[in-house]
C-alpha positions in Angstrom: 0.0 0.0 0.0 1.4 3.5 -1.3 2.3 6.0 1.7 0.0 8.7 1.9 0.9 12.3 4.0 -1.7 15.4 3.8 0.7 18.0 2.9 -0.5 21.7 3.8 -1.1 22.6 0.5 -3.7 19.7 0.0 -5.5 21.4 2.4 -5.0 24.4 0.7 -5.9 23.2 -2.6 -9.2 22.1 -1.1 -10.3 25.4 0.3 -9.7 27.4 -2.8 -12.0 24.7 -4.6 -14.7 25.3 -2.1 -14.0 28.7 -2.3 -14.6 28.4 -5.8 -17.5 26.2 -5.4 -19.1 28.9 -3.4 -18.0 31.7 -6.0 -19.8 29.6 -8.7 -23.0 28.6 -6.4 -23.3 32.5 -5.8 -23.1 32.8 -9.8 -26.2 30.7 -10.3 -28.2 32.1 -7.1 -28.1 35.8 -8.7 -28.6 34.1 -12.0 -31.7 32.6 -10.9 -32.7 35.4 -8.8 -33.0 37.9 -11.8 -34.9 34.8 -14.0 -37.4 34.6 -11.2 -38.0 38.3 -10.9 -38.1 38.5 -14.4 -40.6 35.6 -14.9 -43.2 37.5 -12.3 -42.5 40.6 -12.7 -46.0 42.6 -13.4 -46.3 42.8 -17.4 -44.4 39.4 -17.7 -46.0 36.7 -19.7 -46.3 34.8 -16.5 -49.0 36.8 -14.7 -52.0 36.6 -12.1 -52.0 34.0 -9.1 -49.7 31.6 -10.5 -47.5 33.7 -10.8 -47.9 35.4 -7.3 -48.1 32.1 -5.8 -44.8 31.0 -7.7 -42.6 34.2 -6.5 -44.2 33.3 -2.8 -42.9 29.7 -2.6 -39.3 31.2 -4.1 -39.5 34.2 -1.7 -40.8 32.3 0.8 -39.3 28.9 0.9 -36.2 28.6 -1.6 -34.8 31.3 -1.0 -34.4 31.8 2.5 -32.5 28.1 2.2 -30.1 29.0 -0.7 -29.3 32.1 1.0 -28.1 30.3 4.3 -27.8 26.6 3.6 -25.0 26.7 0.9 -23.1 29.3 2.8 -23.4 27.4 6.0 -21.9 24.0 3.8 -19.2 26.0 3.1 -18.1 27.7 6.0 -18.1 24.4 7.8 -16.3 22.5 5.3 -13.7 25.9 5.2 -13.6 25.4 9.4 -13.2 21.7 9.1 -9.8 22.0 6.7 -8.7 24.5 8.9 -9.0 22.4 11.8 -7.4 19.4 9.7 -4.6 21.5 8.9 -4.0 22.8 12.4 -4.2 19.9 14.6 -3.3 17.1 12.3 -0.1 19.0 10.0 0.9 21.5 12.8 0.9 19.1 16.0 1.5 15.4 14.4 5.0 14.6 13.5 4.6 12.8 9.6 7.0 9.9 10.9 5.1 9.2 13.9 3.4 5.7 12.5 6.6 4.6 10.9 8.3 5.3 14.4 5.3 3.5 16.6 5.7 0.5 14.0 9.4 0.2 14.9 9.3 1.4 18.3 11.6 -0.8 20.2 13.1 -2.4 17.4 10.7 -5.1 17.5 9.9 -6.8 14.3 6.5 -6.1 12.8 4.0 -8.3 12.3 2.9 -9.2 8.7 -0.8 -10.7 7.6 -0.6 -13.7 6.5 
């Protein structure tokens, strides 16, 4: 089995893509935001109660949630690297399962 160490810049790597992934998420919330109002705006094609009762449930329901649910995602995910990268990079020595397999010098035992 290949040797695997989380290098700091893994970490890093992965919050600038979920700082992208947010950047991008925003992109398509404003995009969707502006289709919406367009589509019930008064004089739109879309008209009447339907149309009222459509801009309610995105007012109302979809948006409160893709305003606070995606950046919520995020921010955890941003707090959880962080945490990954302080405690485990910054306080773990890399060679510390290679030293407590040959602590002693004791021979290791294989699988069969």
């Amino acid at each position: 089995m290949p040797n695997s160490i989380l290098k700091a810049e893994d970490i890093q790597k992965a919050i600038a893509a979920t700082t992208n992934y947010q950047a991008a998420c925003d992109e398509i919330y404003k995009n969707l935001t502006q289709c919406i109002t367009d589509l019930t705006n008064p004089g739109a094609n879309f008209n009447g109660d339907s149309s009222v009762g459509f801009n309610a449930l995105f007012e109302e329901s979809i948006k409160p949630r893709l305003d606070t649910e995606l950046k919520t995602l995020t921010d955890g995910l941003k707090k959880m690297l962080g945490d990954i990268e302080k405690t485990l990079l910054e306080q773990v020595d890399p060679d510390l399962g290679t030293s407590n397999r040959n602590a002693g010098g004791l021979p290791i035992a294989t699988k069969a």
